[in-house]
VOGU-3710 file (C-alpha; in Angstrom, 3 decimals, decimal comma):
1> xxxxxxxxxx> -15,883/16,271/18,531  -17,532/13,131/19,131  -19,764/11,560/16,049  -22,432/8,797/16,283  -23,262/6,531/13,995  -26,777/4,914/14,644  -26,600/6,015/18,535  -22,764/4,712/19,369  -19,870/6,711/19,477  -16,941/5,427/16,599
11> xxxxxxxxxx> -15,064/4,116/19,083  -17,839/1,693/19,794  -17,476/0,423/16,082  -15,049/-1,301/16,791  -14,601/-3,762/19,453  -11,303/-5,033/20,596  -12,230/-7,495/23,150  -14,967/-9,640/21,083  -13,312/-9,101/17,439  -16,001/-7,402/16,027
21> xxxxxxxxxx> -16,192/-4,488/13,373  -19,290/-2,594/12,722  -20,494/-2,464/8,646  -21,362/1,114/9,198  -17,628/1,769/8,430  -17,674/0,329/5,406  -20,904/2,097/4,390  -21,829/5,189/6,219  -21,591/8,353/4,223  -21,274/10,409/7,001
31> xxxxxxxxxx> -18,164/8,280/8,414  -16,629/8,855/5,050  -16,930/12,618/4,521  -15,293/12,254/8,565  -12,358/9,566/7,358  -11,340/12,566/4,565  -10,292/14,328/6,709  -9,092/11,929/9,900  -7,215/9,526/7,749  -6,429/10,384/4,193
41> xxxxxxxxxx> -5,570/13,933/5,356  -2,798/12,698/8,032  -1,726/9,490/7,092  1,483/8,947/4,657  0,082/8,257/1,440  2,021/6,108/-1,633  1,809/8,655/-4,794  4,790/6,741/-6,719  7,858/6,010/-8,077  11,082/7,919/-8,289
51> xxxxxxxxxx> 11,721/5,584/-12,074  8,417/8,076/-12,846  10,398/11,207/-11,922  13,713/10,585/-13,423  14,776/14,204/-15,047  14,456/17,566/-14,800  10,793/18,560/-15,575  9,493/15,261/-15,518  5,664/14,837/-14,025  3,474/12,825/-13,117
61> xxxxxxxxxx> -0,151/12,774/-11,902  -1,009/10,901/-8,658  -3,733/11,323/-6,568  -4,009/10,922/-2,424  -7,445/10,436/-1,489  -9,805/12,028/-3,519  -7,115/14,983/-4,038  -5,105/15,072/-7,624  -1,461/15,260/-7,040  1,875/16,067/-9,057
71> xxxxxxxxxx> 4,522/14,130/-8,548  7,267/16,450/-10,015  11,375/16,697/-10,682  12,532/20,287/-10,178  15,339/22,067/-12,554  17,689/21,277/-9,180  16,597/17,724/-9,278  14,525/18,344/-6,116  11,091/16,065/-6,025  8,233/17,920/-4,691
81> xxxxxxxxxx> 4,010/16,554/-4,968  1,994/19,714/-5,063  -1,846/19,562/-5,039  -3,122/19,962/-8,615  -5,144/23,055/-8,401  -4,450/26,626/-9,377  -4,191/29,150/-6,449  -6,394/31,038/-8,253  -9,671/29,896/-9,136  -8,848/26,085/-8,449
91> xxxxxxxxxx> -8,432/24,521/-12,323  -6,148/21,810/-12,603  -2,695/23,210/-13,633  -1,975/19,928/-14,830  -4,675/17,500/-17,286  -2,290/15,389/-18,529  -1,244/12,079/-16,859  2,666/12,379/-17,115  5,098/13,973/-19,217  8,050/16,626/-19,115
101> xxxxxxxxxx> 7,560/20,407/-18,930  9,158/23,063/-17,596  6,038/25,033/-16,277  2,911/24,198/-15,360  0,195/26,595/-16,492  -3,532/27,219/-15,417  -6,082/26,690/-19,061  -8,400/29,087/-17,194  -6,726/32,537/-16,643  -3,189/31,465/-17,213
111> xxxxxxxxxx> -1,186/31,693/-13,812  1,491/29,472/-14,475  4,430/27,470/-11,605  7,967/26,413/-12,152  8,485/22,649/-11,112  9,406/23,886/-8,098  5,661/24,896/-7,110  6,077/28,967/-7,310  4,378/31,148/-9,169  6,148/32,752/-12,024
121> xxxxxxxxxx> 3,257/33,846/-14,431  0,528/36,077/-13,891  -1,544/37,588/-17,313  -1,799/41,441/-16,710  0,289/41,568/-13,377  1,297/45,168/-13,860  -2,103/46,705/-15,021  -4,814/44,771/-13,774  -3,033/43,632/-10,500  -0,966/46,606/-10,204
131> xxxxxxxxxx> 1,985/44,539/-8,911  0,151/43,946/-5,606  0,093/40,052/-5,766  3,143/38,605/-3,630  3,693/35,662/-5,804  6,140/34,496/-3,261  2,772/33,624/-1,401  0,726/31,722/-3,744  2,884/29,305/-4,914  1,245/25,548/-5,743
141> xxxxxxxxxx> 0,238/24,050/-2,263  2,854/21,263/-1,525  2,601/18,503/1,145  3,944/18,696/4,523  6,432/15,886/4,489  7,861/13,932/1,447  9,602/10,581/1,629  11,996/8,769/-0,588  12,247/5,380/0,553  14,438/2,769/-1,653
151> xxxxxxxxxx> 12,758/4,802/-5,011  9,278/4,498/-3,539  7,454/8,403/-2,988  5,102/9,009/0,397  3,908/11,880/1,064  1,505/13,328/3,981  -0,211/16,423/3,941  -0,055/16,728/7,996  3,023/18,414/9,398  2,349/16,541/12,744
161> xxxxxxxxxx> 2,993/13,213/11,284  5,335/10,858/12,344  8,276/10,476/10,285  7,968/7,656/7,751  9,733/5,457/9,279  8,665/6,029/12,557  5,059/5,330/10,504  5,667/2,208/8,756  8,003/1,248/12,063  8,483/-2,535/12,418
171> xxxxxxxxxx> 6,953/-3,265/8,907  10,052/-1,434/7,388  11,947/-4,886/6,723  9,286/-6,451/4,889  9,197/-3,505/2,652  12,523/-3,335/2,117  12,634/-6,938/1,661  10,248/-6,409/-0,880  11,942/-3,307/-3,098  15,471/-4,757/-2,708
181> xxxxxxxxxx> 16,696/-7,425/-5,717  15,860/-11,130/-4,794  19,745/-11,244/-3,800  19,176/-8,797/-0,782  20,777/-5,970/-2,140  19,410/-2,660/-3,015  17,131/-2,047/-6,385  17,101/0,508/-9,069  13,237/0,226/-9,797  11,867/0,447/-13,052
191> xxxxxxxxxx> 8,066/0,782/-13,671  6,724/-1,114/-16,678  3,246/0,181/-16,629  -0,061/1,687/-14,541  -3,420/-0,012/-14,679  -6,004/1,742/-13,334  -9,734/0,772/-12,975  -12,997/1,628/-10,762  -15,113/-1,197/-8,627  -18,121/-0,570/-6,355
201> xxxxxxxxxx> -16,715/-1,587/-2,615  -15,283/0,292/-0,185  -11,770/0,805/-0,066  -10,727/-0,681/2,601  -11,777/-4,314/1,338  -8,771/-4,012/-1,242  -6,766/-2,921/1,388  -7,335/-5,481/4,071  -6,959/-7,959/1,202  -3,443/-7,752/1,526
211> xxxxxxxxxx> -2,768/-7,197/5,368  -2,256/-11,096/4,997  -5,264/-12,424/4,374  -3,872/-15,814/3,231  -7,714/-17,487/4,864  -9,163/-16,765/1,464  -7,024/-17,691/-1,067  -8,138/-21,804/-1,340  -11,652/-20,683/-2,096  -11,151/-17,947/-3,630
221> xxxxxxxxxx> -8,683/-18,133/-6,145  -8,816/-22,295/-6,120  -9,813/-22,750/-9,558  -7,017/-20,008/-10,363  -4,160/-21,973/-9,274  -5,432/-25,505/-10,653  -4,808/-23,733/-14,203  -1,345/-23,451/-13,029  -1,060/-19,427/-13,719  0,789/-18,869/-10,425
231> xxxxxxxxxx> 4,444/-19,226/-9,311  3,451/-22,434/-7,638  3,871/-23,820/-10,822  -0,228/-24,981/-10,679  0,368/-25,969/-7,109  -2,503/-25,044/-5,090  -2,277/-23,672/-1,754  -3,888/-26,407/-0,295  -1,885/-28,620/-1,954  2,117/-29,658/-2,387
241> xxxxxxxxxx> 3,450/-25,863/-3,433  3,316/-22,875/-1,275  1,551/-24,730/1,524  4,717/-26,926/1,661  6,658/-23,619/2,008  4,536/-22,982/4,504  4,798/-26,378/6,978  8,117/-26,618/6,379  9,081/-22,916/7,397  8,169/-20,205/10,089
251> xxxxxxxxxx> 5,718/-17,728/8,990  4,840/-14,929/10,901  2,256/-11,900/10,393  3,543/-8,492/11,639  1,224/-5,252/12,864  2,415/-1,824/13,399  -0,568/1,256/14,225  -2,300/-0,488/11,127  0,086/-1,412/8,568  0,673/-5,335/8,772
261> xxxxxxxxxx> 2,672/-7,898/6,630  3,047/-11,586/5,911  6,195/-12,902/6,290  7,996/-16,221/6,038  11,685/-17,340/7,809  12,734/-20,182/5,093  13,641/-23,276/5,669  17,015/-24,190/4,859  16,087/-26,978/3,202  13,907/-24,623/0,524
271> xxxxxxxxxx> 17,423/-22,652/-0,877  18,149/-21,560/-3,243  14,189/-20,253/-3,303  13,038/-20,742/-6,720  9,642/-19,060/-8,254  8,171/-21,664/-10,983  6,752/-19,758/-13,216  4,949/-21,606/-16,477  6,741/-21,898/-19,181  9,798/-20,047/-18,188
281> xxxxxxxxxx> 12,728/-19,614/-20,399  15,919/-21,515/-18,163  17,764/-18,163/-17,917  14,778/-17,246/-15,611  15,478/-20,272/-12,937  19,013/-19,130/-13,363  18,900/-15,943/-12,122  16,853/-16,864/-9,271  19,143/-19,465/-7,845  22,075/-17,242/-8,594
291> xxxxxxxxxx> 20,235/-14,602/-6,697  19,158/-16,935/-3,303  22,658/-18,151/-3,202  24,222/-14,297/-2,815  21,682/-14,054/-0,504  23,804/-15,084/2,078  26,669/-12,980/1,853  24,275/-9,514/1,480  21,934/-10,069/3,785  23,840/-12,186/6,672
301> xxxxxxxxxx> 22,216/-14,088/9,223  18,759/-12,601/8,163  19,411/-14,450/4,614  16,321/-16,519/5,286  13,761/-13,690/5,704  11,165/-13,571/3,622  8,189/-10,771/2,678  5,318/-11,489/1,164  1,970/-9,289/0,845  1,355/-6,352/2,814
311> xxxxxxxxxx> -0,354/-2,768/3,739  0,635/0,526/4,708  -1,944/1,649/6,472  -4,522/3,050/4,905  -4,306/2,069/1,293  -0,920/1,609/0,120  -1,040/-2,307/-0,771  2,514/-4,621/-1,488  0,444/-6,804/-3,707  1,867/-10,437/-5,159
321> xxxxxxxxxx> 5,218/-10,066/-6,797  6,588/-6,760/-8,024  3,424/-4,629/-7,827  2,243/-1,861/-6,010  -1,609/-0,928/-5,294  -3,431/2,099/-4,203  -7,123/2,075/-3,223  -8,344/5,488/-3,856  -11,633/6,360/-2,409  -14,543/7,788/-4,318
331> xxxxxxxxxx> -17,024/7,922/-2,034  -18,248/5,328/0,233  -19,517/2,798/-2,585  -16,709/2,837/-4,820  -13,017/2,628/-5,307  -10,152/3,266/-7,766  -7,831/1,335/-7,679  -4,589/1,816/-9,510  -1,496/-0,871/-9,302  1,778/-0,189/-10,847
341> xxxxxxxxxx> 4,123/-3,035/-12,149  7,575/-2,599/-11,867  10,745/-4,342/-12,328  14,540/-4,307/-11,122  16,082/-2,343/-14,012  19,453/-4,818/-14,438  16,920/-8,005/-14,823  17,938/-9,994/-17,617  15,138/-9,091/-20,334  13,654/-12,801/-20,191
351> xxxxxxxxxx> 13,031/-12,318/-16,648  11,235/-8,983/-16,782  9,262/-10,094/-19,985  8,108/-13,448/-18,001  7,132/-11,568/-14,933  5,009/-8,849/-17,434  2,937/-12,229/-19,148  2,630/-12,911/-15,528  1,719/-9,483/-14,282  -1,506/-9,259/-17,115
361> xxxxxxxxxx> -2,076/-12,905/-16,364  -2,844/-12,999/-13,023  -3,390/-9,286/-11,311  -4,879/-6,360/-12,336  -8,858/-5,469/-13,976  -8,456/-8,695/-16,523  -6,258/-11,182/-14,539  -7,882/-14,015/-13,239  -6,913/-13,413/-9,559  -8,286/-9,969/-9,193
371> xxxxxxxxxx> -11,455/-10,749/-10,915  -12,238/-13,605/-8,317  -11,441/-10,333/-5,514  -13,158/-7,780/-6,926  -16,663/-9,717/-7,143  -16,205/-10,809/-2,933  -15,555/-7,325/-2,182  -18,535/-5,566/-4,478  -21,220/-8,377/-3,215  -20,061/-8,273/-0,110
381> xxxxxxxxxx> -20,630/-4,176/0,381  -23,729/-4,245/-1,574  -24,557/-7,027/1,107  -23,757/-5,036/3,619  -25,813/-1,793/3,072  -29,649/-2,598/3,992  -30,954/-1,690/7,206  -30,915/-5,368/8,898  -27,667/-6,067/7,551  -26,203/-3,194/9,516
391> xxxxxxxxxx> -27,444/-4,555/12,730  -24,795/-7,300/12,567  -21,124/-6,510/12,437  -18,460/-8,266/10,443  -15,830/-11,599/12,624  -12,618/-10,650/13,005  -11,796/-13,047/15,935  -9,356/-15,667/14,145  -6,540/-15,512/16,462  -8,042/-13,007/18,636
401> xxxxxxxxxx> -5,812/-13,424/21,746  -2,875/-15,563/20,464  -0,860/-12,433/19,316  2,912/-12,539/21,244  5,379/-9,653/22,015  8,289/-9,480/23,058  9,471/-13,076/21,751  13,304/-13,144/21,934  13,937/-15,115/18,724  12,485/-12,209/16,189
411> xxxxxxxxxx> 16,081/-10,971/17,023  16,848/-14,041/15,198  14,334/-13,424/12,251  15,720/-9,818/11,732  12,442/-8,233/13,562  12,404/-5,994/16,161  11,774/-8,120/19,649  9,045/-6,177/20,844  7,312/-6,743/17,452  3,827/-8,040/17,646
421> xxxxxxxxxx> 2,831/-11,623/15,415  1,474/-14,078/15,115  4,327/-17,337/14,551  3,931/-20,402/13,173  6,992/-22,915/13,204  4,925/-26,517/12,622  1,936/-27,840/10,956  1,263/-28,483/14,228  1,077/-25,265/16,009  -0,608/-22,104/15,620
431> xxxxxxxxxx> -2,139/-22,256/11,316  -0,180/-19,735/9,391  -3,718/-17,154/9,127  -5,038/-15,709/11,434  -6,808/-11,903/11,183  -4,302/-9,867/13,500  -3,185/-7,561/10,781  -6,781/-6,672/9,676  -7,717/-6,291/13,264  -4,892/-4,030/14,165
441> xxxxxxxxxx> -5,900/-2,061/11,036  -9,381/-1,414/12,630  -7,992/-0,393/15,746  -5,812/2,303/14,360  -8,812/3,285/11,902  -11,127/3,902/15,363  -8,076/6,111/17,397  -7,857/8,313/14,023  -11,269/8,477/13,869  -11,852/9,500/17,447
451> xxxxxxxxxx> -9,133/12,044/17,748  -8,344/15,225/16,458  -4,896/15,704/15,671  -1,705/13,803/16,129  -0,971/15,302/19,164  -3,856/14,152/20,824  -3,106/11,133/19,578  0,272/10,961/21,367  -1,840/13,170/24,727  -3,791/9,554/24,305
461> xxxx> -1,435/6,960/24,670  -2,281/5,788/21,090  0,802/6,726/19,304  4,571/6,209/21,033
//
């Protein structure tokens, strides 16, 4: 199946060699009913967190794409996310948003499922149904492949898929990086809350947001940082703060089959690492520098490595600190997005209470930050829709050509060596942005769209 989309094939939508990405992508219906199925039916998916799951019988209610989810705990402690829809007629077996039950059960004609996902209730199985139903066939639909990693839940609907590992491949140490406990060492994650909220973009302007797109941050969010809400301490980032973070360290952006990452190699001379946030109680700095100086016995020579904001291709989003975003897509013109705060569970309280003030302060539907995001991204596709406007594609050139491989010192960094980035040691070399990660997200958006299964992406040369 080839589609066209205004007389070009999809693969023409995107173009490798100039930088350029058509705005049909972001706007065509057609391409969206197409990316359902291509994308959010085969990729792995972020549904949530294992701290959501914890006993026996607990719930909750995700969503991947435009599908509604259950993220469930079995009786045997087994986690499972089945599609929310009854076998039968297709209700929602489940309206409520999380909770703890020990069956889930249809409001229309009553077929109820274990937490395991099989049916054990039918009304009037012996005399209207005669005992004919196998019930050992029409259990709740469950996803192909589940993942667990470091108390985070994937899932992917297509058995085909590449493992999850093999999927996120060499973004997996910026992830972890992220999860583990400022120290290095593993987490036991605890979610404080969910915020959930609608905007009228396309999804994949959230998501790109965060493939290390640091470009727009002194415009955009300029006037956020001069009122000193950020852990700069009021520093901008064209000013003394992060951008002297920045000159003084390496910093490197890492793409994998469209998930990408910023990432930063610390300069000694910046440890112990401390986030300044305002008005922090001292026990706060305390546990930070505490933290950065085990960081050298748990993590080894890596102790320097940094993560910072990233994307796991196609909408799971690392956002800034300890928060996790999903872009769910409702249609072309719209998004929901949903971002979950969380927390490492043995955090002295005054930490976790100064990172929640900092949480409402700065991300999410009311914090400044997002605001200033969410108005780009709902001009911008409004901007993009007419007739004329789709003539002219979007730039995506910004260090179109400068990517490396195979650069023997990511051994160094703790990356793989055949890793491809974009490095920055110097003021003077190569700026610290540069649109590799959004490109590479592109390119792995146009081989979904143009094949038909996994296999023929692998028949292809686009998947190894």
């Amino acid at each position: 199946m080839t589609l066209e989309i205004g007389g070009q094939p999809i693969s023409a939508l995107v173009d490798r060699e100039k930088g350029l990405v058509s705005r049909d992508i972001f706007v065509d219906s057609e391409l969206y009913e197409l990316e359902k199925e291509r994308v959010f039916a085969r990729c792995w998916l972020f549904v949530g967190f294992e701290d959501q799951v914890r006993k026996p019988g607990d719930y909750f209610v995700s969503r991947m794409g435009e599908e509604s989810v259950i993220l469930s705990r079995d009786r045997d402690n087994t986690i499972h996310v089945f599609l929310n829809s009854c076998r039968h007629r297709g209700m929602k077996v489940c309206r409520y948003d999380e909770g703890n039950t020990p069956v889930f059960t249809c409001p229309y004609h009553g077929w109820s499922y274990a937490g395991d996902g099989s049916l054990v209730g039918v009304p009037r199985y012996k005399d209207a149904y005669r005992e004919e139903l196998d019930k050992s066939q029409w259990g709740l639909v469950e996803v192909a492949q589940l993942a667990n990693y470091k108390g985070t839940i994937w899932a992917t609907w297509d058995p085909q898929a590449p493992s999850f590992l093999d999927y996120i491949g060499d973004n997996e140490y910026g992830i972890g990086l992220w999860l583990d406990k400022p120290d290095g060492s593993e987490a036991d994650l605890e979610v404080l809350g969910l915020v959930k909220w609608a905007f009228g973009s396309n999804w994949k302007f959230g998501a790109e947001n965060f493939l290390a797109d640091s470009y727009h941050g002194t415009t955009t969010h300029h006037s956020v940082e001069i009122v000193g809400i950020n852990p700069g301490g009021g520093q901008s980032r064209g000013t003394a703060g992060q951008r002297a973070l920045f000159d003084s360290s390496t910093t490197f952006e890492v793409s994998h089959h469209g998930s990408g990452r910023l990432g930063v190699r610390i300069a000694p001379e910046e440890f112990p690492y401390i986030p300044t946030y305002p008005n922090q109680p001292p026990v706060v700095e305390e546990y930070y520098r505490a933290s950065y100086e085990r960081r050298k016995q748990v993590m080894g020579k890596h102790w320097r490595l940094g993560s910072m904001n990233g994307n796991v291709f196609p909408n799971g989003t690392q956002g800034t600190n300890l928060s996790m975003c999903v872009w769910h897509p409702n249609g072309p013109d719209s998004t929901e997005m949903w971002r979950w705060y969380f927390v490492q569970r043995d955090m002295p309280r005054e930490v976790k209470d100064m990172l929640r003030h900092y949480y409402m302060r700065y991300g999410g539907p009311v914090g400044l930050t997002e605001e200033d995001d969410m108005e780009n991204w709902s001009y911008a596709h409004k901007a993009s829709k007419g007739v004329i406007a789709r003539r002219h594609p979007y730039h995506y050139a910004m260090g179109l050509g400068h990517e490396t491989k195979g650069r023997p010192e990511l051994a160094e960094f703790g990356l793989p060596q055949n890793a491809t980035v974009t490095l920055k040691r110097s003021p003077a070399e190569t700026p610290f942005c540069s649109e590799q990660n959004s490109r590479g997200a592109y390119y792995f958006w146009g081989d979904l769209m143009s094949s038909e299964s996994w296999d023929d992406l692998r028949n292809k040369g686009l998947w190894k």
